[in-house]
C-alpha positions in Angstrom: 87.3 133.2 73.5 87.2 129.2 73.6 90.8 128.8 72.7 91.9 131.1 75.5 89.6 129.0 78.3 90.8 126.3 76.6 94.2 126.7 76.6 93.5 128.1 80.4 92.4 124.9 81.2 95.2 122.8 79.7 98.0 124.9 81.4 96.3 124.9 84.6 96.2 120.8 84.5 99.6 121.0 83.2 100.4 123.0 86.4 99.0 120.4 88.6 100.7 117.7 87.0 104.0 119.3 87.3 103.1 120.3 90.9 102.3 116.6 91.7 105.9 115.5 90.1 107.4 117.8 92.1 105.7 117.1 95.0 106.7 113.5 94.5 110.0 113.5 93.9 110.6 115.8 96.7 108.8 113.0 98.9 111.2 110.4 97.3 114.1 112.7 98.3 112.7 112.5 102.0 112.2 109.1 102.3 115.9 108.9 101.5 117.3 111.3 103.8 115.0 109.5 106.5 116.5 106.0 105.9 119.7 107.8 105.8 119.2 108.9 109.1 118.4 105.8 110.3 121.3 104.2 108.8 123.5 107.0 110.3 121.9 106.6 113.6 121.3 110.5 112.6 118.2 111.8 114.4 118.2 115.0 112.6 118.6 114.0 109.7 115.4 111.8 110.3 113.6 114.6 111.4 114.3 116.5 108.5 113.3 114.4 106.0 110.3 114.0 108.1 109.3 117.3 107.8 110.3 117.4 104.4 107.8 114.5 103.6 105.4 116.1 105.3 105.2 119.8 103.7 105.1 117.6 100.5 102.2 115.1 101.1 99.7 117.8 100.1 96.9 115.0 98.3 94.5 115.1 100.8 94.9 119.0 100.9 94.1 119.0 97.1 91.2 116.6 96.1 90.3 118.1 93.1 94.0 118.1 91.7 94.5 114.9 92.5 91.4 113.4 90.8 92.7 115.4 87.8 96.2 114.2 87.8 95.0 110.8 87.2 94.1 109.0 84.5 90.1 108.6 83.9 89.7 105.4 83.9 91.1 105.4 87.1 90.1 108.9 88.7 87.5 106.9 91.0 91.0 105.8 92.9 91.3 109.0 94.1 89.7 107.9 97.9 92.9 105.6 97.8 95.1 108.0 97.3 93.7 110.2 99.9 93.6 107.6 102.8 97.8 106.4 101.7 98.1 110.2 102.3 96.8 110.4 105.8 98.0 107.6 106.6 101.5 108.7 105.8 101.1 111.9 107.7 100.3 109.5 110.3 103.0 107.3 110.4 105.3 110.2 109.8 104.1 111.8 113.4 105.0 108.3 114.6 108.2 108.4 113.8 108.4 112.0 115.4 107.3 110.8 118.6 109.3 107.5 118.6 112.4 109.3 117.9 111.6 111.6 121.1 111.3 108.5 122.9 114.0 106.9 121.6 111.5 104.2 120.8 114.1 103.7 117.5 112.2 100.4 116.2 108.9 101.8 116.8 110.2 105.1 114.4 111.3 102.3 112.1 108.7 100.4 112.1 106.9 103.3 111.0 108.9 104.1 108.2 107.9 101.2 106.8 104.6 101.5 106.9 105.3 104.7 104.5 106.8 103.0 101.9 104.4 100.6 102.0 102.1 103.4 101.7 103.5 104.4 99.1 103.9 101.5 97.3 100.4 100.4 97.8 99.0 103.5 96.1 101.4 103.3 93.1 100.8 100.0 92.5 97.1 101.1 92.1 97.4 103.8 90.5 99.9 102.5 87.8 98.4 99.0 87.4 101.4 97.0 88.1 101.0 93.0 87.6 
């Protein structure tokens, strides 16, 4: 009986882990097709990769997994991670807006303050120097 919850509980953090890659990369693949769009002066295509980034920012939706995916010595970071989430949803609705405006700089502006977003809570997380 303790192997089976055990090996219940690895797969199901294995699961999470492989959700949260997923997750990511399908984030990364946004943020691309977003700065192509800017590029492009493609308005579309920034609003697809905006919605893209969007229904893949799940963190603040998933506490729980997200304290699990990292490592324990840094699990307390969680609250980090959560607040980089919002406020990438945040600057993400931005963008939405300033687009509709055609506020363009405003939109990019905004952009950037997803990747640094990002950035911040990987450097964190991964203990860059």
């Amino acid at each position: 009986m303790k192997k089976i919850i055990i090996t219940t509980l690895i797969c199901s953090g294995l699961l999470v882990a492989a959700d949260r890659f997923s997750d990511m990369k399908n984030m990364e693949d946004a943020l691309v097709e977003i700065q192509k769009g800017f590029l492009y002066t493609n308005k579309d295509m920034v609003k697809s990769g905006v919605k893209t980034l969007k229904e893949n920012n799940k963190m603040d939706a998933h506490i729980d997994a997200v304290k699990s995916y990292l490592p324990k010595e840094k699990q307390n970071l969680f609250k980090n991670a959560i607040k980089e989430a919002k406020s990438i949803n945040t600057n993400a609705d931005v963008i939405m807006k300033s687009i509709e405006a055609k506020e363009y700089s405003k939109a990019h502006d905004s952009y950037a303050k997803i990747l640094n977003s990002c950035t911040h809570c990987h450097l964190v997380v991964r203990n860059w120097k």
